[in-house]
Each structure stands twice: as C-alpha cells, then as structure tokens.
C-alpha positions as CSV (number, residue, x, y, z in Angstrom):
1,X,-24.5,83.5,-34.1
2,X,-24.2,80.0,-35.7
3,X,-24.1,78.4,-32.3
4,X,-27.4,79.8,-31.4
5,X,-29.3,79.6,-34.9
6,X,-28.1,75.8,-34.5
7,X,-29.5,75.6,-30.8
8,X,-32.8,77.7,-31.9
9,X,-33.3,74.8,-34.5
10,X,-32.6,71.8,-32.7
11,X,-35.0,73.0,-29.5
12,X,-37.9,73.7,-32.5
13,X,-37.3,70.0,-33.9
14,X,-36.8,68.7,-30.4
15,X,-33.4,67.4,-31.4
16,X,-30.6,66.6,-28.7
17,X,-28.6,69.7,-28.6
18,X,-24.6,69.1,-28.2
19,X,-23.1,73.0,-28.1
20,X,-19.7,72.9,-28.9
21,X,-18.1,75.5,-26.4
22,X,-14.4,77.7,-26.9
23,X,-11.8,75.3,-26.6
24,X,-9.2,77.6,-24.4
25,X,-11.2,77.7,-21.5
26,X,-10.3,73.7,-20.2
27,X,-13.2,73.6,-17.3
28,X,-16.3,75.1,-20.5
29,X,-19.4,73.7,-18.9
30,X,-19.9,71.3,-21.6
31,X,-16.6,70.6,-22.8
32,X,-15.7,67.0,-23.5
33,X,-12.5,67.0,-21.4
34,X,-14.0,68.6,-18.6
35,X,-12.7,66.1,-15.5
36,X,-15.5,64.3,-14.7
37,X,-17.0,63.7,-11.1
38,X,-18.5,59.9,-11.5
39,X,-18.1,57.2,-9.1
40,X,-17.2,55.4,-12.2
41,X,-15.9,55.9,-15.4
42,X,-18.6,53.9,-17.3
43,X,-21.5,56.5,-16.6
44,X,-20.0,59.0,-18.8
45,X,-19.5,56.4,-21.5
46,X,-23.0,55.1,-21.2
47,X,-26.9,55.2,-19.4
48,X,-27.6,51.7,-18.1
49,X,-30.1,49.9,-19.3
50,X,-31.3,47.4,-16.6
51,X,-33.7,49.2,-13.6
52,X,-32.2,46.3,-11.4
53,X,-29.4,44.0,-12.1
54,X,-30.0,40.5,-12.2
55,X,-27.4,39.9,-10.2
56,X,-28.9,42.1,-7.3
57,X,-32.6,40.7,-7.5
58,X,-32.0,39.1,-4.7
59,X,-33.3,41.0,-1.6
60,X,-33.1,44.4,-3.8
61,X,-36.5,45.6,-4.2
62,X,-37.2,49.0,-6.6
63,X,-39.9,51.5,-5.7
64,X,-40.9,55.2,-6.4
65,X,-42.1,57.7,-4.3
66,X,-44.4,60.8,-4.9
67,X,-41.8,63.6,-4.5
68,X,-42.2,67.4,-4.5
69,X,-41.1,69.1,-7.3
70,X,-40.3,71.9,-5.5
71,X,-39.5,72.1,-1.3
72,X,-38.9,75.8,-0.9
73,X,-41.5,77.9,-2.5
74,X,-45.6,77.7,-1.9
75,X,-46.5,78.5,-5.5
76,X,-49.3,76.5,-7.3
77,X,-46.6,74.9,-9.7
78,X,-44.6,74.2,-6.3
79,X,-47.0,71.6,-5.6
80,X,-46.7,69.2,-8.4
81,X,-45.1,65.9,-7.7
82,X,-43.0,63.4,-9.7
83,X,-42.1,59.7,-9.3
84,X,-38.7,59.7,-7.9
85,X,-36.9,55.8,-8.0
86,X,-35.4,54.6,-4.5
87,X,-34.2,50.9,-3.6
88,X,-34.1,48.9,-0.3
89,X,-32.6,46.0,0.7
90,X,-33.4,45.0,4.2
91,X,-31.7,41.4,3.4
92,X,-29.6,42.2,7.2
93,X,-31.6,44.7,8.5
94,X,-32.2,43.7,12.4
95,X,-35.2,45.3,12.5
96,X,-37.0,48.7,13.9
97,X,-37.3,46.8,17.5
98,X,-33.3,46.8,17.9
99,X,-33.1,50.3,16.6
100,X,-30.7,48.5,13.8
101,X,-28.7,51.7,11.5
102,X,-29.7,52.7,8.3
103,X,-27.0,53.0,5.7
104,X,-28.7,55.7,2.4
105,X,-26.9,56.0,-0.7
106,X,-27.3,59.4,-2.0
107,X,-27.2,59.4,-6.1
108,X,-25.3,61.3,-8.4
109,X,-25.2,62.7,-11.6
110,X,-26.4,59.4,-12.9
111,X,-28.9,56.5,-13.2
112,X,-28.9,54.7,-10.4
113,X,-28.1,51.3,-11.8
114,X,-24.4,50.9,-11.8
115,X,-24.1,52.2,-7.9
116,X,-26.1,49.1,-6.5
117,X,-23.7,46.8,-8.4
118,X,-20.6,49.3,-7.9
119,X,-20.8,50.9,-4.6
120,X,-19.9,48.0,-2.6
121,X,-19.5,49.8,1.0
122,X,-23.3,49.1,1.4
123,X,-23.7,45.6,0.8
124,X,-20.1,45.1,2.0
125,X,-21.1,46.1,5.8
126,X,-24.5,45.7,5.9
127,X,-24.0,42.2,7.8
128,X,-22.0,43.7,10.2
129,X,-24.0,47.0,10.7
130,X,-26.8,44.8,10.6
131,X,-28.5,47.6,8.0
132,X,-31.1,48.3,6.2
133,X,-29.7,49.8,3.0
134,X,-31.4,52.3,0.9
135,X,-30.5,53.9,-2.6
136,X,-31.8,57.1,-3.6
137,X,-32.1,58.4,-7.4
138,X,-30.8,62.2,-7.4
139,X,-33.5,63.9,-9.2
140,X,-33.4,64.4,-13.0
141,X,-31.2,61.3,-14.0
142,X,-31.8,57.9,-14.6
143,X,-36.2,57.2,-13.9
144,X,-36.4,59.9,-11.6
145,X,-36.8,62.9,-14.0
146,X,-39.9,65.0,-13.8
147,X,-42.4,65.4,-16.4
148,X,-40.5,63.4,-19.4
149,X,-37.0,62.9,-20.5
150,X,-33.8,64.6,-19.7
151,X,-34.0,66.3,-22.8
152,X,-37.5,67.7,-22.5
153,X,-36.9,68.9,-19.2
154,X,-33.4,70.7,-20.1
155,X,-35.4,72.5,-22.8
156,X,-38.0,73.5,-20.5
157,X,-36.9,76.8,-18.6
158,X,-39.0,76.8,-16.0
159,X,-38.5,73.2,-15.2
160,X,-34.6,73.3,-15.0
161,X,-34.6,75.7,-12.6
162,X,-35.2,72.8,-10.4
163,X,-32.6,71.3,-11.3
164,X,-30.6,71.6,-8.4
165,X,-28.3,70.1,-5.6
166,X,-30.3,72.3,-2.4
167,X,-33.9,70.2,-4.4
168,X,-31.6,67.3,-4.6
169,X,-30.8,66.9,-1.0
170,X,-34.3,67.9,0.3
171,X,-35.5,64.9,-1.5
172,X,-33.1,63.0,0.2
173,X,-34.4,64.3,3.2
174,X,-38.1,63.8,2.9
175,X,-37.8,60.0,1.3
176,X,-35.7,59.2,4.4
177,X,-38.2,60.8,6.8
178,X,-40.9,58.9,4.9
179,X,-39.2,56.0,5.2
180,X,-38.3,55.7,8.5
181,X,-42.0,56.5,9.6
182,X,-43.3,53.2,6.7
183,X,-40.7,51.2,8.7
184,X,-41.5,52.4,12.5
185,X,-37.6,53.2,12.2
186,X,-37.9,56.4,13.9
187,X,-35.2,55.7,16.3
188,X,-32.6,53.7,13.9
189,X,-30.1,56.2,12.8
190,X,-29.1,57.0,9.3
191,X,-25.5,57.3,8.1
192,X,-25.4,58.9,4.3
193,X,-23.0,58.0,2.2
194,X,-21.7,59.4,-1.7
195,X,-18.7,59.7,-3.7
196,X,-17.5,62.6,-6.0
197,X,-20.2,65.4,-6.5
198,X,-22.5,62.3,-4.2
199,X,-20.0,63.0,-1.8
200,X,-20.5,66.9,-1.5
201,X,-24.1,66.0,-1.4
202,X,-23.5,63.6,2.1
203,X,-21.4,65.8,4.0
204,X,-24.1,68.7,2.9
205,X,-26.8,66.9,3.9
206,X,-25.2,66.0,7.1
207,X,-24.9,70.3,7.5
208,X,-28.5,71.0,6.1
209,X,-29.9,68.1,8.2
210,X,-28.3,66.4,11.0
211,X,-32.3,65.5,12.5
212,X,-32.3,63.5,9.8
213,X,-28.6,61.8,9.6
214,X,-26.3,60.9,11.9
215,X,-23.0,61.2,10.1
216,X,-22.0,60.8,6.8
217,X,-19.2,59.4,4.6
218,X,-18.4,61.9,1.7
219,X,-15.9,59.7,-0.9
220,X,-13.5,61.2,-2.8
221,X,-15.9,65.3,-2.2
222,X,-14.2,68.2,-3.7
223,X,-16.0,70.8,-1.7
224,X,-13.3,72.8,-2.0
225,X,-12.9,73.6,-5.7
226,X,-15.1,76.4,-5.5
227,X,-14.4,80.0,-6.0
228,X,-10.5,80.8,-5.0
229,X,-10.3,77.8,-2.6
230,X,-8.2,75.9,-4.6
231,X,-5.5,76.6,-6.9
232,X,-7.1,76.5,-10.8
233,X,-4.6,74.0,-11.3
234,X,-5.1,71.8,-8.8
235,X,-6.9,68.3,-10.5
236,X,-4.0,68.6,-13.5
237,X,-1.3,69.0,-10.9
238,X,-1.9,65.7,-9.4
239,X,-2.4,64.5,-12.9
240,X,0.9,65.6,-13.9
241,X,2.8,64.3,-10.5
242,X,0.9,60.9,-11.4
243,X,2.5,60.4,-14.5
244,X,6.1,61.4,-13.4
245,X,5.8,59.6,-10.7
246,X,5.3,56.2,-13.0
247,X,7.5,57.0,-15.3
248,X,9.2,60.4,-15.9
249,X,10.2,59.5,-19.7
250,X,6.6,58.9,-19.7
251,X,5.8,62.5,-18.7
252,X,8.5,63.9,-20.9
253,X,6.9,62.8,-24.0
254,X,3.4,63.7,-22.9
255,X,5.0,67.4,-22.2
256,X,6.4,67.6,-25.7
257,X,3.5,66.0,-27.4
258,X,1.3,68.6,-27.7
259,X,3.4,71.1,-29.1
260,X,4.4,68.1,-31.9
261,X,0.6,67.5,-32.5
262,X,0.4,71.5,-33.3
263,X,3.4,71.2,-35.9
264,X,2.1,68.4,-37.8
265,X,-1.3,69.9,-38.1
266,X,0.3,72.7,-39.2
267,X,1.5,71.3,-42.6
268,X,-0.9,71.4,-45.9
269,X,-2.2,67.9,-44.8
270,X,-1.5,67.8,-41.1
271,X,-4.9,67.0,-39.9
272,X,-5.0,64.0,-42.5
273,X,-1.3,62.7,-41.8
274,X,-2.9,62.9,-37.4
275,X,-5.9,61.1,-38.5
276,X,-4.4,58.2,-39.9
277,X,-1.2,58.2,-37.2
278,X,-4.1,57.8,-34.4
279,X,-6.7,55.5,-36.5
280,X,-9.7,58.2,-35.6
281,X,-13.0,57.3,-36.6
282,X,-13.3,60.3,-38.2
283,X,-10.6,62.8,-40.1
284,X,-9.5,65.5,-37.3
285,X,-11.2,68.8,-38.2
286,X,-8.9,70.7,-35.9
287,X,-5.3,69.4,-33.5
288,X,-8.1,70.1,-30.5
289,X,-10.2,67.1,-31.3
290,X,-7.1,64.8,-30.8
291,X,-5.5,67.2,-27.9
292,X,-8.7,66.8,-25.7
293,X,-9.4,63.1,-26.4
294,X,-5.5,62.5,-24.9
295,X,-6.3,65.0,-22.6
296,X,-9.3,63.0,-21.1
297,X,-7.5,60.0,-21.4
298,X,-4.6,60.8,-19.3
299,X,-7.1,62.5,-16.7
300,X,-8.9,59.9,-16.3
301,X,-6.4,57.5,-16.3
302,X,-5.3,59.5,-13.1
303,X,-8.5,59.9,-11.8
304,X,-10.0,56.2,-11.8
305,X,-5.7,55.0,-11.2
306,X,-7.4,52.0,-9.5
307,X,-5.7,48.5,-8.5
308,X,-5.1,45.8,-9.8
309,X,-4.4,47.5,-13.2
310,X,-3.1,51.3,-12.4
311,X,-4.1,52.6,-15.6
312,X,-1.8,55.4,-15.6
313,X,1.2,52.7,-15.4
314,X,-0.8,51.1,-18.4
315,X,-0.7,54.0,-20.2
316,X,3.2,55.0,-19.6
317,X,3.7,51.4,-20.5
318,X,2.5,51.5,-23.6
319,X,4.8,54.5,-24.1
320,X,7.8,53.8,-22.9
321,X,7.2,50.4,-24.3
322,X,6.9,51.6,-28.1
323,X,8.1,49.7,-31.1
324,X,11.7,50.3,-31.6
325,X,12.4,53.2,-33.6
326,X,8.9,54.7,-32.9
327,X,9.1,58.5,-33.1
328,X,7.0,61.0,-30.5
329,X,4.0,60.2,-32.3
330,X,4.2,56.6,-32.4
331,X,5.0,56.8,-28.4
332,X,1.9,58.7,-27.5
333,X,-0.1,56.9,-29.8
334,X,1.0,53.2,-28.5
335,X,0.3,54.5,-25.2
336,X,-3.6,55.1,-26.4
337,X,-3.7,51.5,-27.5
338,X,-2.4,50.0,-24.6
339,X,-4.9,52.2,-22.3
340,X,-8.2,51.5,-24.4
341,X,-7.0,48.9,-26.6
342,X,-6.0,47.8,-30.1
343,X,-9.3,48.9,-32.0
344,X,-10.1,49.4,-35.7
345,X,-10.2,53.0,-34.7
346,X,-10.8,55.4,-32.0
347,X,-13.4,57.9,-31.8
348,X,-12.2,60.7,-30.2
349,X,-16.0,62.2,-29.5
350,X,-16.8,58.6,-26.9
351,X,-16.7,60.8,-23.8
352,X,-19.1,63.6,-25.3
353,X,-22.1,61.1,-26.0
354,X,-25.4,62.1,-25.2
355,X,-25.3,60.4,-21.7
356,X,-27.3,61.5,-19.0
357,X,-24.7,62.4,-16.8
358,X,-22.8,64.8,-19.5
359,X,-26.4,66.0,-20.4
360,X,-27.6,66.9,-17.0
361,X,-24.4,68.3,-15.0
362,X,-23.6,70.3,-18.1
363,X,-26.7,71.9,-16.7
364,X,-25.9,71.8,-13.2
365,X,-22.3,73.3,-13.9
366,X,-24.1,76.2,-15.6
367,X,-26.0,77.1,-12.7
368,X,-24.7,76.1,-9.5
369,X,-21.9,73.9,-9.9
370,X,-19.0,76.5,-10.8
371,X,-15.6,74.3,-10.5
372,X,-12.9,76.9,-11.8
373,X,-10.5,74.2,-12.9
374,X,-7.9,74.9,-15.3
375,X,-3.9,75.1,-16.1
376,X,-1.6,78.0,-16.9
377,X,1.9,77.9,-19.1
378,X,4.4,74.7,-17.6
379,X,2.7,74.5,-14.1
380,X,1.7,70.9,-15.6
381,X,2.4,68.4,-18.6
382,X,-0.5,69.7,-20.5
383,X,-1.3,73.3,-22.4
384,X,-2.3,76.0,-20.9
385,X,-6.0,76.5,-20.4
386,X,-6.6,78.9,-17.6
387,X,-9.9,79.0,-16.2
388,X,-11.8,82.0,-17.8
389,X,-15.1,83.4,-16.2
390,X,-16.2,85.1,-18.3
391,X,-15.7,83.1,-21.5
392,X,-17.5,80.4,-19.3
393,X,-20.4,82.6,-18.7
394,X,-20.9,83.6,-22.1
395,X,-21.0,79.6,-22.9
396,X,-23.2,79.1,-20.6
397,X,-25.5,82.2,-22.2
398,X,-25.6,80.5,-25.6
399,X,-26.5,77.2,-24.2
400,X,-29.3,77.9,-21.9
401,X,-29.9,81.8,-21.5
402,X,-28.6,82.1,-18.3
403,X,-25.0,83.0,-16.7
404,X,-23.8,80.9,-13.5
405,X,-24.0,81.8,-10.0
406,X,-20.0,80.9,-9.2
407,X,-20.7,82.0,-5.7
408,X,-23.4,80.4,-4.5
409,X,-21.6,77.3,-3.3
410,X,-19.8,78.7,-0.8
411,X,-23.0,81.2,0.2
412,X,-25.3,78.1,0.6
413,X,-23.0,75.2,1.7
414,X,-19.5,77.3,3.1
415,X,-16.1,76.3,2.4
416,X,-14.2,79.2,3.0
417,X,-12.4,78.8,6.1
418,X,-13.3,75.3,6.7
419,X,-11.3,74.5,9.8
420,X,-12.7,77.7,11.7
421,X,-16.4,77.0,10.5
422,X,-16.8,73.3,11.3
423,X,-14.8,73.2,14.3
424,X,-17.4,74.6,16.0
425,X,-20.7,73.6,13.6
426,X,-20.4,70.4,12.0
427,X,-20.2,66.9,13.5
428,X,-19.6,63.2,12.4
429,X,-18.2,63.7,9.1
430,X,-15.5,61.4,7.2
431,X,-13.8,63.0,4.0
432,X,-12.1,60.3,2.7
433,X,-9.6,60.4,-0.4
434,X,-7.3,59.1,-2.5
435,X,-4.2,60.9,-3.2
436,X,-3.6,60.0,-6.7
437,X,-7.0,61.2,-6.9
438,X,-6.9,64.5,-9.2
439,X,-9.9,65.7,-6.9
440,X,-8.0,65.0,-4.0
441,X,-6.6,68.5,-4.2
442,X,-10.0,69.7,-3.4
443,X,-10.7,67.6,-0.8
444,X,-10.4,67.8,3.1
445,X,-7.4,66.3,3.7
446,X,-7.1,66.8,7.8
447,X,-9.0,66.3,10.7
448,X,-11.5,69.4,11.5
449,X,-12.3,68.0,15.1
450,X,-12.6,65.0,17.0
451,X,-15.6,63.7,14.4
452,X,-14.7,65.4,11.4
453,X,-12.2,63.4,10.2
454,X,-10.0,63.1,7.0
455,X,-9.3,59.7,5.9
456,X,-7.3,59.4,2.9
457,X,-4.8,56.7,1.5
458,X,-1.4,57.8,-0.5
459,X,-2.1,55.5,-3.2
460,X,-5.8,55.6,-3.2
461,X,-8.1,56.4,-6.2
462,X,-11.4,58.3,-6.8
463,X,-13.9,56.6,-5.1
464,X,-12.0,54.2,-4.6
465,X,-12.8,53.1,-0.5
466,X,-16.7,52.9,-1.5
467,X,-16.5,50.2,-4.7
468,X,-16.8,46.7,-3.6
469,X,-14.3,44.8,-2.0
470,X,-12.0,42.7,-3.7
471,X,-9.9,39.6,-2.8
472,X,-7.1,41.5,-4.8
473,X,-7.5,44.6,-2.4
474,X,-4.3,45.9,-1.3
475,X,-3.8,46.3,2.2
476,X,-3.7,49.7,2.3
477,X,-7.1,49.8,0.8
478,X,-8.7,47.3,3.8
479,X,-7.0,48.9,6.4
480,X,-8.6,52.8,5.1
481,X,-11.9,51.1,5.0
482,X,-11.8,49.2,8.3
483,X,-10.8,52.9,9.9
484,X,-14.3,54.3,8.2
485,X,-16.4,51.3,9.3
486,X,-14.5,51.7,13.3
487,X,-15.9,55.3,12.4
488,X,-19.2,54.9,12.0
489,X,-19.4,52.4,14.4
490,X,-18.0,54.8,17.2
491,X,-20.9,57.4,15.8
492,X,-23.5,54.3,16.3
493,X,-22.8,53.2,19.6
494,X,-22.9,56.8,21.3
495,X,-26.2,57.3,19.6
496,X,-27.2,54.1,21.7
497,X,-25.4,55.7,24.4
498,X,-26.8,58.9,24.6
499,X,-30.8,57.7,23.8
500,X,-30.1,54.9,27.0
501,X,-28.6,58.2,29.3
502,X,-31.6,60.1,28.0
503,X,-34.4,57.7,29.3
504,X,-33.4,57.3,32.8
C-alpha cells in the first residue's frame, strides 16, 4: 500500500517515479541489477547530451520525420504523428544510379547519440560497401518521444500502450521506405544492423519485412531468453564461468562473500560497520543495497569483458591483489576499487538513475519484454534469486496497472524451435556473439541454413563485433568481423545477380 500511495503522489505532482520492487526476484522489471541489454555500458549511467557529436559533423546530417503513432489500428487517435530523429551520412554512398547498399542502424533502448560515435561497423565499412548509412531513433527515447518527455508519456496510459517493439520496427520500416523513394534508391538494398535488444529488433525486422531488407546483422540478440527457451540461469552462468575462468581464488571469494556481507549486517551495527568498509555515499539501509551494486558490477564486468582492459581480469585483480592481511571484506572491496576506481565514495544507487533507458525498458519489460532471468541455490557464484512470475507480475501491477504478456514474444516473433522454423522461413541472417557474453546463452549460436548463420568469437564480448575498430583489436576480433562483412557482401552481390538474371 505504501508503494502505491507513493506512486499515486508522485504521478499527481508529476514527479519521476523510481518504484522500488521485491528484491528476491533478481530479473523485477525495474530492479537495479537487472542485466542490462545496452550496446554500451554508458547509456545506463547517463542520457547524452549532444544531438550530434562534434566529432561526427562531418558528413552526418540530423533530421526528423513525420511518423505514425500508431501503424496497426485505423482509430482517429491512430492517425496522430510525432517527430521521430533519423541521421544519414552519404559521405561514401555511390549513388542511386549504381544501386550502391544501404547500411540502417536500428536504435535501442536509448538516445541515439552514443551509437553514431560507438557503433563503428557503419562508418567502418561504409568505404568499402560504398554505403549510404542511416541511423534510426527507436521510438520513445532520446528526441523521438511522442507528445512530451519520457516521463509524461510513461504516465500517460493510453500513450504507453504504444510503447512497443512490433510500433518500433514498423517505424523502421516506413522511414526506410520513405527514404529510399526521397533518394530514387528503390533498387539499392538495405542491410539492418543492432546489437542487444537492437539486435532482436534486426533479425525481426528481417522476418516482419524482408521487401524492405535484405539481411540483417543481429549483435550480441538474445532472442532466445523468452519463456522456457533458455535455462533461468543462463546470463549468471556465463558470469560465473567468467570469473573462474580468470581466476578461481577470484570466484571463491565472490562465492563466500555474500553470505559474509549477511553476517556482518547481522550485528547491532552491521549496516554501519558495511557502510564505512565499502565508502558508500550513503549508510546501507539493508545488506541488498550493497549485494546488488556488487551484483551489477560483476555482471557487467562480464557483460562489456571488452579488450584491451578485460574488466573482469581487472576486477579479480584487484582481489586477488589485496593488501596483505586483507580479510574477505577487504578482498571484495579492493576488487570494487580497482574496477571503478579509488573514489571518495561509491554510490551504490549509479546504475538506477533516472536514465532513459532504465526509464523506458522498465516499461517495455512490463509489457512485452518478459526475459525470465534468474539463479537458483549454487548453480552460480551469486544468491539465489529464481525467477518468480508471479511476484514479477504483481510489480509490474503496482508500477503501471498492468500485468505482462510473457508470451507474446514467442507468439509474434517465434523462437521455439528455431532450427525447424527458419530452416525453411527466414533468410540472410547473421547472429553474431561473444562467448564471454552473459547473453550469449540466449543467442543463436549455430548455423540455421546456408544464410542464417551464427558467427560468434570464444573470447568475444557484448556487442563487441559492431563498436569501432581499433588498432589494438585482437585478431580474433578482425578475423569475426571480416567473416560478417564477406557475409553481407555474398548477400549483395546475388542481389545484383538475381536483378541482372531477372531483366533479360
């Protein structure tokens, strides 16, 4: 009753409204150590705040189009339009006459502004391909929200029901059409690419519409973490064999740390005596606050596990690499410094800010996006916290008023007997992953058929084949994105093939 009188208040004041949800149920919809699904790290610590970076000015050019707010009913209110933000660069583009590719970026659960300076598999290729490059803003993040900010249009009910990934990739669709007709383009073919939940998105808009794209590149897509698919346990499985792989003192002490962090807070001024062992910014009000932060910070340390660093080696470093005489505490606390750093103290509520991305896909995980991730007893180096539907539903109740639909997924998109399906269906698909990549257990990890093909690199990250290139690249990395870029090629060239055979 207190979580909804608080909720009822903040909607009448139009306050931000942070719900704090039950803290045995690890995957909660807006739970802070829900694993994230972000090309990068740095859009759930922050919104960008430049449209366009300086740095890209050059040949990058912002517009907005007119974009129906809703593609599948013929309603009145079905009609309405919003602005909706998409980028070009046609810096290498060769040109409508020579039937030159299109390469699209389809956003995320984020502003747009950190993929044009992030996602480097665009830019990277687009001499090559000789592209035209286009960047689309998923609707409801970043300048492409309808009627308002994020906030207003989470409180609005009606509104929010738009709020969805089958709007998201219609969108996609009809900007591309548009597009291709403003650039007499109509026979230049379109390769989509995404990473994490952008990644579902491409190899579901390659399903929903191949007219429109030729093939896609899905990064680092768990598609397959959707009702009984996967194991619950899955992403912290790979988390766990992460760590022990770097270091299995490493994982040891992680294992026994939580049950130490219980026993101190269990004395008359545990909570105090944690506080000041792990410099928090603010005295720990239960052992979850601390257990969660770790939590996130080895997940993610895991999850974004990219080179040169290899956080999760940074992290069992600092651990193994304690001061002399350093007891449990001391280990798992030197490992938090050498991960984020020696500050003046660490705020263990940074990855639950009021970011657009936590705002919006706790949204979207309450309606559509139903990832049943969780842990039981010693089947990882973390608690237990299984997966609980129900307790998820009723969180999702108090926060917005309705329950999830866990699955529509798998009615709308499939997944369920994947291999069978697209064997037969689908076409010109590349699920690529990294297998340090906690998603990775989700992902499509062998060939369907002779187009839909799994990519993946034992060492890889998430997301990890679409960043920019580096000079520091390992090899391993160049050779799994010169076998995607041979991929598309193949895809181009007998598009050429077949429109030549189909005019004589």
């Amino acid at each position: 009753m207190e979580t909804k009188r608080l909720l009822l208040e903040c909607l009448a004041f139009s306050l931000p409204c942070y719900i704090t949800f039950s803290t045995h149920v690890s995957a909660s919809p807006n739970s802070s150590n829900f694993p994230k699904l972000s090309a990068f790290l740095e859009s759930v610590l922050r919104d960008p705040v430049d449209s366009v970076p300086a740095s890209l000015s050059d040949g990058f050019e912002t517009f907005f189009y007119n974009q129906t707010l809703d593609h599948f009913n013929y309603k009145p209110e079905s009609y309405a339009t919003f602005k909706q933000r998409y980028v070009i660069n046609s810096k290498y583009w060769g040109g409508a006459d020579t039937s030159a590719p299109i390469l699209a970026y389809l956003g995320a659960e984020a502003p747009l502004d950190d993929d044009l300076t992030g996602i480097g598999f665009l830019t990277d290729n687009a001499p090559q391909f000789k592209a035209l490059l286009i960047y689309i803003e998923h609707r409801f993040y970043g300048e492409s929200i309808p009627f308002g900010t994020l906030q207003e249009a989470l409180k609005n009910q009606s509104l929010r029901g738009y709020f969805n990934s089958a709007q998201a990739i219609a969108d996609y669709a009809e900007v591309l059409l548009y597009l291709k007709e403003r650039f007499s383009a109509q026979t230049s073919p379109i390769i989509v690419i995404g990473g994490s939940y952008g990644g579902m998105l491409a190899s579901w808009f390659r399903l929903k519409y191949p007219h429109v794209a030729l093939g896609a590149l899905a990064s680092s897509a768990p598609i397959l973490y959707f009702d009984d698919i996967t194991p619950q346990n899955g992403y912290y499985s790979i988390v766990t064999k992460d760590f022990k792989e770097a270091s299995k003192s490493c994982y040891a002490a992680i294992l026994e740390s939580w049950s130490e962090i219980d026993r101190v807070a269990s004395k008359p001024d545990g909570l105090s005596i944690l506080s000041q062992r792990f410099k928090t910014c603010s005295k720990l009000n239960t052992s979850s606050e601390l257990k969660d932060y770790l939590d996130f910070l080895y997940s993610t340390a895991a999850q974004y596990n990219h080179p040169p660093t290899y956080p999760v080696t940074v992290v069992c470093g600092g651990i193994d690499g304690a001061p002399k005489g350093s007891d449990l505490l001391g280990q798992i606390f030197s490992g938090l410094v050498a991960y984020r750093g020696d500050m003046s103290c660490y705020d263990t509520n940074e990855f639950n800010g009021p970011t657009q991305t936590n705002l919006g896909f706790a949204w979207q995980r309450c309606s559509e996006m139903v990832m049943p991730i969780g842990r039981g007893s010693n089947d990882t180096m973390f608690p237990p916290a299984p997966f609980n539907l129900n307790s998820y539903n009723d969180d999702c109740s108090r926060a917005y008023g309705v329950t999830p639909r866990p699955h529509w997924i798998t009615t709308y998109y499939g997944g369920h007997d994947i291999k069978a399906v697209l064997k037969r269906f689908g076409s010109n698909i590349i699920f690529s992953n990294g297998l340090r990549d906690p998603y990775s257990s989700a992902g499509v990890l062998e060939d369907i058929s002779d187009s839909i093909l799994a990519v993946y690199a034992v060492n890889g990250s998430h997301c990890l084949d679409i960043l920019t290139a580096k000079q520091t690249d390992p090899e391993w990395l160049v050779m799994q994105r010169r076998k995607e870029v041979e991929i598309i090629q193949g895809w181009i060239e007998t598009y050429y093939a077949d429109r030549h055979f189909l005019k004589q």
